[in-house]
LUMLUMDREN-2810 file (N, C-alpha, C; in Angstrom, 1 decimal):
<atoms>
<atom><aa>X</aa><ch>A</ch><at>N</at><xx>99.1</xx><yy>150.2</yy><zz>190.5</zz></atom>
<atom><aa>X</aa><ch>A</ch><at>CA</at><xx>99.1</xx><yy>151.6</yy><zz>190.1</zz></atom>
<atom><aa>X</aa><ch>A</ch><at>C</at><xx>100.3</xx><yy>151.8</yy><zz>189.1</zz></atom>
<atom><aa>X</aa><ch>A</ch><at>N</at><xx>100.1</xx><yy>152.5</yy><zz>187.9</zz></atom>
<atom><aa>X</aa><ch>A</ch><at>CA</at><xx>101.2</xx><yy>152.9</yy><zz>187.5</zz></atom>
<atom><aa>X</aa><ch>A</ch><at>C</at><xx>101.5</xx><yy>154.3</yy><zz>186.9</zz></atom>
<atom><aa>X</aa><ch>A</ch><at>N</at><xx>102.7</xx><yy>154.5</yy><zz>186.3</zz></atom>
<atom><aa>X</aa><ch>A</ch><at>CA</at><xx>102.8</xx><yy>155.7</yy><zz>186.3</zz></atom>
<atom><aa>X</aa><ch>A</ch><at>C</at><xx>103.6</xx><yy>156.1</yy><zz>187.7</zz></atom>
<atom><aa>X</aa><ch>A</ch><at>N</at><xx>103.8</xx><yy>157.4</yy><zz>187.7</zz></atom>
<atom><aa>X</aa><ch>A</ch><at>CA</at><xx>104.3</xx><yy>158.1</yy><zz>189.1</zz></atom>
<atom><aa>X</aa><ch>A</ch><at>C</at><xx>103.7</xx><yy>159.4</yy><zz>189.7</zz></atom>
<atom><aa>X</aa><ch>A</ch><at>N</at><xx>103.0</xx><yy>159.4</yy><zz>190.7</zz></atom>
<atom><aa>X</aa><ch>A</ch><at>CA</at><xx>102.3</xx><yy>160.6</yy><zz>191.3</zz></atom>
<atom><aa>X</aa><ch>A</ch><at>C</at><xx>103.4</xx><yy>162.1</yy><zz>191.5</zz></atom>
<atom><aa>X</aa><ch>A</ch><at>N</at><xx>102.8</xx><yy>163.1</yy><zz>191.1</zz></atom>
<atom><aa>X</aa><ch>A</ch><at>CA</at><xx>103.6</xx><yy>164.7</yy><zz>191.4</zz></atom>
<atom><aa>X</aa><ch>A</ch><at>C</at><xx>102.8</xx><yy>165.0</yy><zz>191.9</zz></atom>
<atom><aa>X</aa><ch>A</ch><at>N</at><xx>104.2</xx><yy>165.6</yy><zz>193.2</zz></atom>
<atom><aa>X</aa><ch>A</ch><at>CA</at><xx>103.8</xx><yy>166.6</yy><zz>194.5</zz></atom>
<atom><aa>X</aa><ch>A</ch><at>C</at><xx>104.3</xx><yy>167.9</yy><zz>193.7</zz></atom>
<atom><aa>X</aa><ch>A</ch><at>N</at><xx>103.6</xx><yy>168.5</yy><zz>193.9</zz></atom>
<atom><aa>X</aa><ch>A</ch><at>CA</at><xx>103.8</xx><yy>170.2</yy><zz>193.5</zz></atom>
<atom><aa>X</aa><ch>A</ch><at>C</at><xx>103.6</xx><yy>170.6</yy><zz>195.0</zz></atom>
<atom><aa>X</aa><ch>A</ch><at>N</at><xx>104.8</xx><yy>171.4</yy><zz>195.5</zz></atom>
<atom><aa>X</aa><ch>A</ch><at>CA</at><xx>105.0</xx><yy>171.8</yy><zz>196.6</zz></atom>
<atom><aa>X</aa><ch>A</ch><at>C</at><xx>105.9</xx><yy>173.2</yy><zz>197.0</zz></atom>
<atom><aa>X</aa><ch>A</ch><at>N</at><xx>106.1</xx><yy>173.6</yy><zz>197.8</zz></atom>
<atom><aa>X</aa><ch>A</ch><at>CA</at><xx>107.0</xx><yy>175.1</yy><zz>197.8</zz></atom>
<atom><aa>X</aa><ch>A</ch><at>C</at><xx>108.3</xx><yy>174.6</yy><zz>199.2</zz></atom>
<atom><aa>X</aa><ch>A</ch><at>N</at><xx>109.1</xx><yy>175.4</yy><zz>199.3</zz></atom>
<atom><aa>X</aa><ch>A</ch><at>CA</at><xx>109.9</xx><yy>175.5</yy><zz>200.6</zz></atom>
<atom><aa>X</aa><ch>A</ch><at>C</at><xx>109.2</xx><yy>176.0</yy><zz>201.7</zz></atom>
<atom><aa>X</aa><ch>A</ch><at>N</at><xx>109.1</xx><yy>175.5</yy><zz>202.9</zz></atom>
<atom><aa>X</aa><ch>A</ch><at>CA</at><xx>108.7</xx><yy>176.6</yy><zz>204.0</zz></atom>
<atom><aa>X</aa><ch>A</ch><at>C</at><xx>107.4</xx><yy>175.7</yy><zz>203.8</zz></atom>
<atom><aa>X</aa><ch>A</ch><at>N</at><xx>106.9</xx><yy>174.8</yy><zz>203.9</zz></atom>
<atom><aa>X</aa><ch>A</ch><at>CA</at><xx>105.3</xx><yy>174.8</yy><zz>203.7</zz></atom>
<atom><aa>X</aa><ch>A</ch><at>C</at><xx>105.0</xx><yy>173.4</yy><zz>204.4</zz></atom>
<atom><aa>X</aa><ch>A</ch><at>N</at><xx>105.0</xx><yy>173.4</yy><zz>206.0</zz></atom>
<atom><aa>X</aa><ch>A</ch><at>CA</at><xx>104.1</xx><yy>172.6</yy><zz>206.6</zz></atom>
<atom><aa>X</aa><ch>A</ch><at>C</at><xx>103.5</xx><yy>171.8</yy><zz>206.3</zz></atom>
<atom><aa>X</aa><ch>A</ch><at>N</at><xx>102.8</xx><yy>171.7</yy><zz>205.3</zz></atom>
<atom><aa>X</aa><ch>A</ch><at>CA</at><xx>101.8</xx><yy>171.0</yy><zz>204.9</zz></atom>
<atom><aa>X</aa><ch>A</ch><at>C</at><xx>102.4</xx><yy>169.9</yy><zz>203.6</zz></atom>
<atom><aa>X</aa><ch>A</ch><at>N</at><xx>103.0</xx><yy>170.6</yy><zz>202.9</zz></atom>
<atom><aa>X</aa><ch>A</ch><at>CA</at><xx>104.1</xx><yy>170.1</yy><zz>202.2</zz></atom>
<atom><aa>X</aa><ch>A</ch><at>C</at><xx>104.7</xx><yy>169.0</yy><zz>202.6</zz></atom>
<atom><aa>X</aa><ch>A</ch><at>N</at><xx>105.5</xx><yy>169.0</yy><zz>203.9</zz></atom>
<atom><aa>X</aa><ch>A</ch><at>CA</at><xx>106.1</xx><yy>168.3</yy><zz>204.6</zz></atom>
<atom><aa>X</aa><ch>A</ch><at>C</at><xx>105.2</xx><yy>167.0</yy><zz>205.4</zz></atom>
<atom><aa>X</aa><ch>A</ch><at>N</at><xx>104.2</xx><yy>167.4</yy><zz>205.4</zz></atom>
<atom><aa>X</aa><ch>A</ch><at>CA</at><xx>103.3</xx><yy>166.4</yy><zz>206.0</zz></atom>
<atom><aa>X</aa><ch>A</ch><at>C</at><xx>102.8</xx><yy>165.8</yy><zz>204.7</zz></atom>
<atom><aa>X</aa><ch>A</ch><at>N</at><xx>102.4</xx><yy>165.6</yy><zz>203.5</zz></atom>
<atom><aa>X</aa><ch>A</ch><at>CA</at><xx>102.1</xx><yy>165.2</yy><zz>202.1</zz></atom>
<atom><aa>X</aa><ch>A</ch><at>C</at><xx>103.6</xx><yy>164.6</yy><zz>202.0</zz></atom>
<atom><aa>X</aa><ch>A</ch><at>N</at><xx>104.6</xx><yy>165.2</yy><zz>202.0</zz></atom>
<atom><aa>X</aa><ch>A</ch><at>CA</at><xx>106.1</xx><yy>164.4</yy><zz>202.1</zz></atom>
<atom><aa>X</aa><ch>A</ch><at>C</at><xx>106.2</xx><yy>163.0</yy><zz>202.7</zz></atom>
<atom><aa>X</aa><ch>A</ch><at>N</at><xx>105.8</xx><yy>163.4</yy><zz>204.1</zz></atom>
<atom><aa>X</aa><ch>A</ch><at>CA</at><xx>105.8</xx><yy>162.1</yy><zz>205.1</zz></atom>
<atom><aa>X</aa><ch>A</ch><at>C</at><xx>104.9</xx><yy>161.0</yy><zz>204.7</zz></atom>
<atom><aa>X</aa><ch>A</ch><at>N</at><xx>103.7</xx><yy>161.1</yy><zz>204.1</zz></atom>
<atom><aa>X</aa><ch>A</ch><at>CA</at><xx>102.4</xx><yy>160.9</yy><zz>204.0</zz></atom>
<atom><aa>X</aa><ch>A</ch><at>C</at><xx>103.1</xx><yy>159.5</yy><zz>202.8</zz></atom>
<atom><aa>X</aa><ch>A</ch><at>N</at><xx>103.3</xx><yy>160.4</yy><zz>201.5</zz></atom>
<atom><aa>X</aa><ch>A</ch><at>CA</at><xx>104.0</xx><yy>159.6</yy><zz>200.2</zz></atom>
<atom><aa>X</aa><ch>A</ch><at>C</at><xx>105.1</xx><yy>159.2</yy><zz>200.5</zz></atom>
<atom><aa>X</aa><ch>A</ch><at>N</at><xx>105.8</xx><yy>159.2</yy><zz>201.7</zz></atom>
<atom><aa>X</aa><ch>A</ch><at>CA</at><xx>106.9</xx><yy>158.3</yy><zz>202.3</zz></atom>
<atom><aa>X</aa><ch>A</ch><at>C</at><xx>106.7</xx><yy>157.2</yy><zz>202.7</zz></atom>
<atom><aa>X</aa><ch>A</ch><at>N</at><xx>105.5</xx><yy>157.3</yy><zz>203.6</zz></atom>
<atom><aa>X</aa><ch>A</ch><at>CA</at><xx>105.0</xx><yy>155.7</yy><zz>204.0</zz></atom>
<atom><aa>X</aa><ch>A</ch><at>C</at><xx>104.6</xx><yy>155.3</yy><zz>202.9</zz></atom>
<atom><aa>X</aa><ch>A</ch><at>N</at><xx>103.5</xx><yy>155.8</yy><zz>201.9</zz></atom>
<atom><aa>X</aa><ch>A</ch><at>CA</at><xx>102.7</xx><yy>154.7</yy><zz>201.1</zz></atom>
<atom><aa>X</aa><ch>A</ch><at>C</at><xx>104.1</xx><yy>154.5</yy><zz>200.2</zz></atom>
<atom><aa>X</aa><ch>A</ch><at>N</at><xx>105.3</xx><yy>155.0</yy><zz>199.8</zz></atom>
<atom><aa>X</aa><ch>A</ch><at>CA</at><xx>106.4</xx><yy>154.2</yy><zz>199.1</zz></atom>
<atom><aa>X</aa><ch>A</ch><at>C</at><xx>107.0</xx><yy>152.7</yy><zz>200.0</zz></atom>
<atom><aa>X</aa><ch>A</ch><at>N</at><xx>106.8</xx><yy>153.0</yy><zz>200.8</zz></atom>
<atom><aa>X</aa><ch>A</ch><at>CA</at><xx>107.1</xx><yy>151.7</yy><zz>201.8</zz></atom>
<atom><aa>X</aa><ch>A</ch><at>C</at><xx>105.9</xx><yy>150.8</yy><zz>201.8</zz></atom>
<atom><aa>X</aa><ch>A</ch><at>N</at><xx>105.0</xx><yy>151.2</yy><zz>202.0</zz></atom>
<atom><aa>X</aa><ch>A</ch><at>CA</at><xx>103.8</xx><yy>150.4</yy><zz>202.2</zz></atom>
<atom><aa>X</aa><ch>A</ch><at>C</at><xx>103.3</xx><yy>149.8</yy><zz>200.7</zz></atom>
<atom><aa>X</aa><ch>A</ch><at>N</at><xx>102.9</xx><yy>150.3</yy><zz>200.0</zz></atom>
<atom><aa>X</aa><ch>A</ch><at>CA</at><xx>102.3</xx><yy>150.2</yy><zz>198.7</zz></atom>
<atom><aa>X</aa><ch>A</ch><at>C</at><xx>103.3</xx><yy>150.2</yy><zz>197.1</zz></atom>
<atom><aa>X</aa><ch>A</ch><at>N</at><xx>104.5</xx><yy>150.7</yy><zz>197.8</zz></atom>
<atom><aa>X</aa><ch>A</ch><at>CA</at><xx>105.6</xx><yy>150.9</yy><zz>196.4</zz></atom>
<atom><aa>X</aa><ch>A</ch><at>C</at><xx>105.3</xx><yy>151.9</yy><zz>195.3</zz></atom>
<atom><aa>X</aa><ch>A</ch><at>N</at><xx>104.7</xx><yy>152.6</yy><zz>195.9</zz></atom>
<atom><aa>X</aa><ch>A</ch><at>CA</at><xx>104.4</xx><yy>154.2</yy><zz>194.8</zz></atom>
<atom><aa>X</aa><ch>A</ch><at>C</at><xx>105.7</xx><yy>154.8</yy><zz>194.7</zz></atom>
<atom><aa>X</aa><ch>A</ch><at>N</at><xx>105.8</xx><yy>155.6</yy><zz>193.5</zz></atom>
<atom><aa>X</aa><ch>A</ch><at>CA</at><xx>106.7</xx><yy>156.4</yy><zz>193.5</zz></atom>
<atom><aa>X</aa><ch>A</ch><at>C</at><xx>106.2</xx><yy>157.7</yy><zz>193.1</zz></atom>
<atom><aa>X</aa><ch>A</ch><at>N</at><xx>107.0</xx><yy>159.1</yy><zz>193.5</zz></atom>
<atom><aa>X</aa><ch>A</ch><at>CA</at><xx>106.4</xx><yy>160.3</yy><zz>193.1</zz></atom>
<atom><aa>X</aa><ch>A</ch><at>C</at><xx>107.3</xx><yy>161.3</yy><zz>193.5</zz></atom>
<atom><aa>X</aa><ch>A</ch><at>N</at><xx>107.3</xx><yy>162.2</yy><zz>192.3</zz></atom>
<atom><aa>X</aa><ch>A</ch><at>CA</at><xx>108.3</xx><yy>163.2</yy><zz>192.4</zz></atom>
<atom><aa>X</aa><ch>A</ch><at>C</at><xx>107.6</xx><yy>164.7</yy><zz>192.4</zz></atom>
<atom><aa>X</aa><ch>A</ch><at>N</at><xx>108.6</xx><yy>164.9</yy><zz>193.4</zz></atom>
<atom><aa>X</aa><ch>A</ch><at>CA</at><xx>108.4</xx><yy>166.5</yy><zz>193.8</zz></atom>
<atom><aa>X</aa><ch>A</ch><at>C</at><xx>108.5</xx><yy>167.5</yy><zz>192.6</zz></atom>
<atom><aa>X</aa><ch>A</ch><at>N</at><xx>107.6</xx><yy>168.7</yy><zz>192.7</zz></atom>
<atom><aa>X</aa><ch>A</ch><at>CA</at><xx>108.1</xx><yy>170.0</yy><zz>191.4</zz></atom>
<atom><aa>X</aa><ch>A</ch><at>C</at><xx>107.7</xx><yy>171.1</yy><zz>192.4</zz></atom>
<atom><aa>X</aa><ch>A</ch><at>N</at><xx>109.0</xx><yy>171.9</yy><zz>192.9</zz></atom>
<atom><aa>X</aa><ch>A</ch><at>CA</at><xx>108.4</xx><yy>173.2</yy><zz>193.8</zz></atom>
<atom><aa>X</aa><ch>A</ch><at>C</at><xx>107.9</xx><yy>174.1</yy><zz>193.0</zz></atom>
<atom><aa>X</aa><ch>A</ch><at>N</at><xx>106.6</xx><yy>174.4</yy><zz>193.3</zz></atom>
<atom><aa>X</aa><ch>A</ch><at>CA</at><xx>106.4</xx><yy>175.3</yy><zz>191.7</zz></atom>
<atom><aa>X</aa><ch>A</ch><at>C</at><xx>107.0</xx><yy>176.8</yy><zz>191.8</zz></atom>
<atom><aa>X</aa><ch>A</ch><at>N</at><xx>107.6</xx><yy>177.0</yy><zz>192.9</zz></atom>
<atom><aa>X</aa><ch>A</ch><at>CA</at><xx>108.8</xx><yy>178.7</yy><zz>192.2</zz></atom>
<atom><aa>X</aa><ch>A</ch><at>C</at><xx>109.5</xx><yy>178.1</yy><zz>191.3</zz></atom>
<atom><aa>X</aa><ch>A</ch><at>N</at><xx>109.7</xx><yy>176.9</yy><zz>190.3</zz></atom>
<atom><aa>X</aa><ch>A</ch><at>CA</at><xx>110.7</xx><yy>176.7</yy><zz>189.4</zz></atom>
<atom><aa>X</aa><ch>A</ch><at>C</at><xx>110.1</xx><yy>176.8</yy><zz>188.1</zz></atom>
<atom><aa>X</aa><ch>A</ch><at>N</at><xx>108.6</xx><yy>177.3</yy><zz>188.2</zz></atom>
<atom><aa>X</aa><ch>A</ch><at>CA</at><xx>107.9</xx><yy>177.7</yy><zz>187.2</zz></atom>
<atom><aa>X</aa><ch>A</ch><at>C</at><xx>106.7</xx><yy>178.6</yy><zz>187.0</zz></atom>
<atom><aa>X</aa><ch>A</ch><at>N</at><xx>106.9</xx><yy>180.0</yy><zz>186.6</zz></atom>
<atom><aa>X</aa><ch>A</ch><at>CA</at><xx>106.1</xx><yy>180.8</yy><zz>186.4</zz></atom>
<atom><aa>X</aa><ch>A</ch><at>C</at><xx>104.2</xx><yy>180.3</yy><zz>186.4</zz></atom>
<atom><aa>X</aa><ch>A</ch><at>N</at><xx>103.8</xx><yy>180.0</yy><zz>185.4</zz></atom>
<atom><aa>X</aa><ch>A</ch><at>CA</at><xx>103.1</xx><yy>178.7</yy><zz>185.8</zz></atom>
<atom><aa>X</aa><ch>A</ch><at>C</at><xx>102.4</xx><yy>178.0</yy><zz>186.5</zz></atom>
<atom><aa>X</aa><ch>A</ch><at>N</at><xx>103.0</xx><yy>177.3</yy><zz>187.2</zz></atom>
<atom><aa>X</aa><ch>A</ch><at>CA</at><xx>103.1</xx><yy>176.7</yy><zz>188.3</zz></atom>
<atom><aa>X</aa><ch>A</ch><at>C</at><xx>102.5</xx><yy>177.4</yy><zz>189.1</zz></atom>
<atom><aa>X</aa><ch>A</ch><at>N</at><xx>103.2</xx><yy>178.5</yy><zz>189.6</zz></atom>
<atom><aa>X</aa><ch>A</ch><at>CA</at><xx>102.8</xx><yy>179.1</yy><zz>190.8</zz></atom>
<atom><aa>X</aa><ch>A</ch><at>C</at><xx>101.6</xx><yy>180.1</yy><zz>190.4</zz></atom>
<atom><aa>X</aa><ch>A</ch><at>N</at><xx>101.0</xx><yy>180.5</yy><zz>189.7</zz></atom>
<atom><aa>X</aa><ch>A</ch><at>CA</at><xx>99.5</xx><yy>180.4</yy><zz>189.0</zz></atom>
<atom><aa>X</aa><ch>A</ch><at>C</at><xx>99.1</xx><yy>179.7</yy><zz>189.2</zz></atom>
<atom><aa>X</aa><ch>A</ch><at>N</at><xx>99.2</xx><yy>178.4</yy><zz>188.3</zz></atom>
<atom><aa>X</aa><ch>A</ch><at>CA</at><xx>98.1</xx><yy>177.2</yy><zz>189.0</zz></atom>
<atom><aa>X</aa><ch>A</ch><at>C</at><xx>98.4</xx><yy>177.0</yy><zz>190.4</zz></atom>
<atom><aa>X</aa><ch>A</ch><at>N</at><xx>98.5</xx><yy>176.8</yy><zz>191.3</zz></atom>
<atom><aa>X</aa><ch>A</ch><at>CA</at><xx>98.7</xx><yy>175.7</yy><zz>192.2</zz></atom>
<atom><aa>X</aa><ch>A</ch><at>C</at><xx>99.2</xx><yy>176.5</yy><zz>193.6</zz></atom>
<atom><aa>X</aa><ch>A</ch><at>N</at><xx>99.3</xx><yy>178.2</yy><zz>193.1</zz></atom>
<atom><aa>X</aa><ch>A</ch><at>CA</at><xx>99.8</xx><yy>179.0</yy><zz>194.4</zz></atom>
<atom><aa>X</aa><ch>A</ch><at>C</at><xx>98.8</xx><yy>178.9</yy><zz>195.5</zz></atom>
<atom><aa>X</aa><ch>A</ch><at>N</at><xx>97.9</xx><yy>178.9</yy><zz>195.6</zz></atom>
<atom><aa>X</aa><ch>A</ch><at>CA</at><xx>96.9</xx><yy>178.8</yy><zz>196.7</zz></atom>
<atom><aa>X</aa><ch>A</ch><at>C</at><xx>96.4</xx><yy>177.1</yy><zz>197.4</zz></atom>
<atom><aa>X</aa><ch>A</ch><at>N</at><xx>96.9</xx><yy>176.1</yy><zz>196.3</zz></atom>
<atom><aa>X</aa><ch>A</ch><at>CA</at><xx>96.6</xx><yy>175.2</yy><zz>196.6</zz></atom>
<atom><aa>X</aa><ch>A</ch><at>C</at><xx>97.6</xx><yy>173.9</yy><zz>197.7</zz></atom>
<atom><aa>X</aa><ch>A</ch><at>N</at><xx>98.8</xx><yy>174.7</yy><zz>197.3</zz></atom>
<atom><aa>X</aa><ch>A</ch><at>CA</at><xx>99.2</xx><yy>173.6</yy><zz>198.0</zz></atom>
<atom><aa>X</aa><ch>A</ch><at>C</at><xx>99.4</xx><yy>173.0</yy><zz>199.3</zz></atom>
<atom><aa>X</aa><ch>A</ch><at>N</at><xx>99.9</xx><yy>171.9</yy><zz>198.9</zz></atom>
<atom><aa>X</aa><ch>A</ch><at>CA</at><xx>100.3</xx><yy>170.7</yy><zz>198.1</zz></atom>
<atom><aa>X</aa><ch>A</ch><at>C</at><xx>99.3</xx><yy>170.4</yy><zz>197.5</zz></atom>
<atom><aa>X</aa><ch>A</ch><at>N</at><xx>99.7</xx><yy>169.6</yy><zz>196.2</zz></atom>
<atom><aa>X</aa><ch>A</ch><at>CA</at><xx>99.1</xx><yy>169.2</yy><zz>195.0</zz></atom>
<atom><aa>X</aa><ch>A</ch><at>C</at><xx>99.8</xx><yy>168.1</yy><zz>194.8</zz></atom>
<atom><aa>X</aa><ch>A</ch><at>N</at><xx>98.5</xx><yy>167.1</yy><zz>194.9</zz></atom>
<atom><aa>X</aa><ch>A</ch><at>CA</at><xx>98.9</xx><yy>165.4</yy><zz>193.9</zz></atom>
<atom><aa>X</aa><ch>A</ch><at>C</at><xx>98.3</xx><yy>165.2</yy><zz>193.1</zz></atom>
<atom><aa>X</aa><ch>A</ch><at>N</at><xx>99.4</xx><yy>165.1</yy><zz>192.0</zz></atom>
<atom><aa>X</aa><ch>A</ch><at>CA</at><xx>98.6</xx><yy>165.1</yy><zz>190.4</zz></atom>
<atom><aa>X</aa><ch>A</ch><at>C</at><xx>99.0</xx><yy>163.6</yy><zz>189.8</zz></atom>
<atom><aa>X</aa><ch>A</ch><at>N</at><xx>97.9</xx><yy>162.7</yy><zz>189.4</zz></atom>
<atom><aa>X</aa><ch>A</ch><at>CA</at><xx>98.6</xx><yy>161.5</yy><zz>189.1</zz></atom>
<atom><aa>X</aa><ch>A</ch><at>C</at><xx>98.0</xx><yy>161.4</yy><zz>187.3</zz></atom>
<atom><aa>X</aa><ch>A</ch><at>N</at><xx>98.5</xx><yy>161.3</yy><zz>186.5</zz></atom>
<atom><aa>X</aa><ch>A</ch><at>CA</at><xx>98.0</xx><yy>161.2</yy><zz>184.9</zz></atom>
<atom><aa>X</aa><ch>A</ch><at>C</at><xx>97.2</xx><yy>162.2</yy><zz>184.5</zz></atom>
<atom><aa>X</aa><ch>A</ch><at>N</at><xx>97.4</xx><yy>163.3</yy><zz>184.9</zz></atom>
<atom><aa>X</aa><ch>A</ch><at>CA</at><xx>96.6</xx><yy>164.6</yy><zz>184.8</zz></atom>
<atom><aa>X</aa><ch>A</ch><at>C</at><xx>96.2</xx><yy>164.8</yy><zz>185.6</zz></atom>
<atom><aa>X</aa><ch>A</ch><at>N</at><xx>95.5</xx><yy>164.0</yy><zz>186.3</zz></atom>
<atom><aa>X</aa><ch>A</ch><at>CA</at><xx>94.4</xx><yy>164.4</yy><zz>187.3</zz></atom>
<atom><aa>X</aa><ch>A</ch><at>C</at><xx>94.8</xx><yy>165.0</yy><zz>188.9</zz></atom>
<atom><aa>X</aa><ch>A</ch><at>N</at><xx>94.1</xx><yy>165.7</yy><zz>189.2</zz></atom>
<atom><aa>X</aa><ch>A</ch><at>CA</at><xx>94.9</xx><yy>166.4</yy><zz>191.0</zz></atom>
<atom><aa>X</aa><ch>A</ch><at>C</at><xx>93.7</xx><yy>165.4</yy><zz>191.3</zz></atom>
<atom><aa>X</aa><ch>A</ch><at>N</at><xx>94.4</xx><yy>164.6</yy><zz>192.4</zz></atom>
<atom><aa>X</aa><ch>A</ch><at>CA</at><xx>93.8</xx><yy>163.8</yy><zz>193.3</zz></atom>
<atom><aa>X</aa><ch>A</ch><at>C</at><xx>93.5</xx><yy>164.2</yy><zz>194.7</zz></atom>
<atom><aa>X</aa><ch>A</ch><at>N</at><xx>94.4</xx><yy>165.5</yy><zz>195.5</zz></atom>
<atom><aa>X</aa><ch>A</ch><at>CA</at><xx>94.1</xx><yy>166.1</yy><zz>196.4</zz></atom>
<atom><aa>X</aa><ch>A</ch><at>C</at><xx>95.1</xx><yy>167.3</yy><zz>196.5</zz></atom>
<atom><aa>X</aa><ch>A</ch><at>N</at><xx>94.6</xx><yy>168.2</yy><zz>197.4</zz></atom>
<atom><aa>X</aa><ch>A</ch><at>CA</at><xx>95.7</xx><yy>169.3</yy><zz>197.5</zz></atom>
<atom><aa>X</aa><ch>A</ch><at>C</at><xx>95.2</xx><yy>169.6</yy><zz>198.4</zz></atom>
<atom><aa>X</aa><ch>A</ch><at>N</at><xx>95.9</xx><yy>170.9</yy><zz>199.3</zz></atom>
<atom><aa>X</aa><ch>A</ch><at>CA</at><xx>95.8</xx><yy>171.3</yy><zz>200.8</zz></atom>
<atom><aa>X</aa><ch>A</ch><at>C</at><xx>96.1</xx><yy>170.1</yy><zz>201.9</zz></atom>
<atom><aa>X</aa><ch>A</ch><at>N</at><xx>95.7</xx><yy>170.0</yy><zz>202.7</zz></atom>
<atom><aa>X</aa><ch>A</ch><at>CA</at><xx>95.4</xx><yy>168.6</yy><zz>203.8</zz></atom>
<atom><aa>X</aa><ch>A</ch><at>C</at><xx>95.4</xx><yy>167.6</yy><zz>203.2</zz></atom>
<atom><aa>X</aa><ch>A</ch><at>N</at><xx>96.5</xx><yy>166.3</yy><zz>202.8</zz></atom>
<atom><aa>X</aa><ch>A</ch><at>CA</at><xx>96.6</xx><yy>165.4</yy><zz>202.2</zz></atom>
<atom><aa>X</aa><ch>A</ch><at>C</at><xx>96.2</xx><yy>164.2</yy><zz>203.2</zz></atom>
<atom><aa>X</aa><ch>A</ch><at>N</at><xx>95.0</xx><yy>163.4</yy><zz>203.1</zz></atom>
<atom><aa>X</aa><ch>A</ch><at>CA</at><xx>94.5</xx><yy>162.4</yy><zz>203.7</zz></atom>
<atom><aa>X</aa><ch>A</ch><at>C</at><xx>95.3</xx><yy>161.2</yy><zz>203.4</zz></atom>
<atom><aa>X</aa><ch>A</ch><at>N</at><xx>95.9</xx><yy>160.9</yy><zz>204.3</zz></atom>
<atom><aa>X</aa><ch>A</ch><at>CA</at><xx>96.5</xx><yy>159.3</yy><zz>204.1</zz></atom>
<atom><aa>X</aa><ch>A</ch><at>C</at><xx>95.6</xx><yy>158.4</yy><zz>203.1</zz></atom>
<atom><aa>X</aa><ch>A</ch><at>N</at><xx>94.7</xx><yy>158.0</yy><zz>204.0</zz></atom>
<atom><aa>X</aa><ch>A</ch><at>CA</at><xx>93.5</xx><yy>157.3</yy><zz>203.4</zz></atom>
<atom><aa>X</aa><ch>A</ch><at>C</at><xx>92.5</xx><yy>157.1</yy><zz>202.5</zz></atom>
<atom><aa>X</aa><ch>A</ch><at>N</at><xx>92.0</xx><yy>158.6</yy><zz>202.3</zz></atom>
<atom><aa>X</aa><ch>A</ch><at>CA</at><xx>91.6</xx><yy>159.0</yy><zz>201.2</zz></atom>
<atom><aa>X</aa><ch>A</ch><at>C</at><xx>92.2</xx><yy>159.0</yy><zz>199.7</zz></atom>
<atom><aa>X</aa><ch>A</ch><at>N</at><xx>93.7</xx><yy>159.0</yy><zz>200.4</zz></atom>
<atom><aa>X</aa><ch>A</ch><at>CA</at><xx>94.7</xx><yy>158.9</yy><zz>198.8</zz></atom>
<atom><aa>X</aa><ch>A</ch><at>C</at><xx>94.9</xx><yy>157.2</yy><zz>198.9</zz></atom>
<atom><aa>X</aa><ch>A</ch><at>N</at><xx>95.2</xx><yy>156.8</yy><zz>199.3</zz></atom>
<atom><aa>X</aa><ch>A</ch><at>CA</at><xx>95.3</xx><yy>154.9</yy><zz>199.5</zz></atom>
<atom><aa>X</aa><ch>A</ch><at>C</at><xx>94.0</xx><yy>154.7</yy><zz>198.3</zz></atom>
<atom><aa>X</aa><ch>A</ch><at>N</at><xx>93.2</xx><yy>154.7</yy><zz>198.8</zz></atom>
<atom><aa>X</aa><ch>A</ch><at>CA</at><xx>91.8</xx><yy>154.6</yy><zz>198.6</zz></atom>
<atom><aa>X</aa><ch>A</ch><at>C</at><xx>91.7</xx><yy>154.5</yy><zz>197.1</zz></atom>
<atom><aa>X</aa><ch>A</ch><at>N</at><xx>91.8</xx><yy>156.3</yy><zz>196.7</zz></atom>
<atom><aa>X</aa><ch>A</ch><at>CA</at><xx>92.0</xx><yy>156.7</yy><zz>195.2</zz></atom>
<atom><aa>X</aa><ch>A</ch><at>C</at><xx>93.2</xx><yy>155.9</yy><zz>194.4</zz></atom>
<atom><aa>X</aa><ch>A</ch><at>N</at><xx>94.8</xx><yy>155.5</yy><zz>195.0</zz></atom>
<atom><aa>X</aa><ch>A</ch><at>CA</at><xx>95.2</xx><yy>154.5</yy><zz>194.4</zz></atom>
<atom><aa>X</aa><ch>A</ch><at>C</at><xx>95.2</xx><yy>153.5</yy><zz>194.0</zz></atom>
<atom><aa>X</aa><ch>A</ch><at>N</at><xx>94.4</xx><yy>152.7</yy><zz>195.0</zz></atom>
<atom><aa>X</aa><ch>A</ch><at>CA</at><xx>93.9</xx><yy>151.7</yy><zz>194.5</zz></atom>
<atom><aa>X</aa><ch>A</ch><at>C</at><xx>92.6</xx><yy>151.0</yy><zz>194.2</zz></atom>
<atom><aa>X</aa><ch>A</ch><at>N</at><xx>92.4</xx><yy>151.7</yy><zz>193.6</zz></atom>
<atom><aa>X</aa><ch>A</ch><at>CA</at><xx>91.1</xx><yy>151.6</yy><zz>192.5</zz></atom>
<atom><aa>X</aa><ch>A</ch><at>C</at><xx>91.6</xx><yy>151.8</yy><zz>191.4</zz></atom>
</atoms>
């Protein structure tokens, strides 16, 4: 895989933190890397993406948001 996956995520958000943990292991396991954007840091942002998150966007594309499936995202990386 290349490139680097973005978590669009907020403070306070559960789910967030579980998508955190989630791209914690596959950096261990798999060597992905991916960087967080809280979207209050952009007007923007929080239009797109206020109801959705978390949000994994890898080369444009949102690969999942809400309930981030371990597996289902493995899956989609490596292909």
């Amino acid at each position: 895989m290349q490139g680097e996956l973005l978590l669009y995520s907020r403070v306070k958000c559960p789910l967030c933190d579980k998508a955190k943990d989630i791209l914690d292991e596959l950096v261990k396991e798999i060597g992905i890397s991916y960087k967080e954007i809280d979207i209050y840091s952009d007007d923007d942002l929080i239009e797109r993406f206020g109801l959705m998150i978390p949000v994994l966007e890898w080369q444009g594309e949102i690969l999942q948001y809400g309930n981030i499936d371990k597996y289902g995202l493995l899956n989609r990386l490596q292909k």
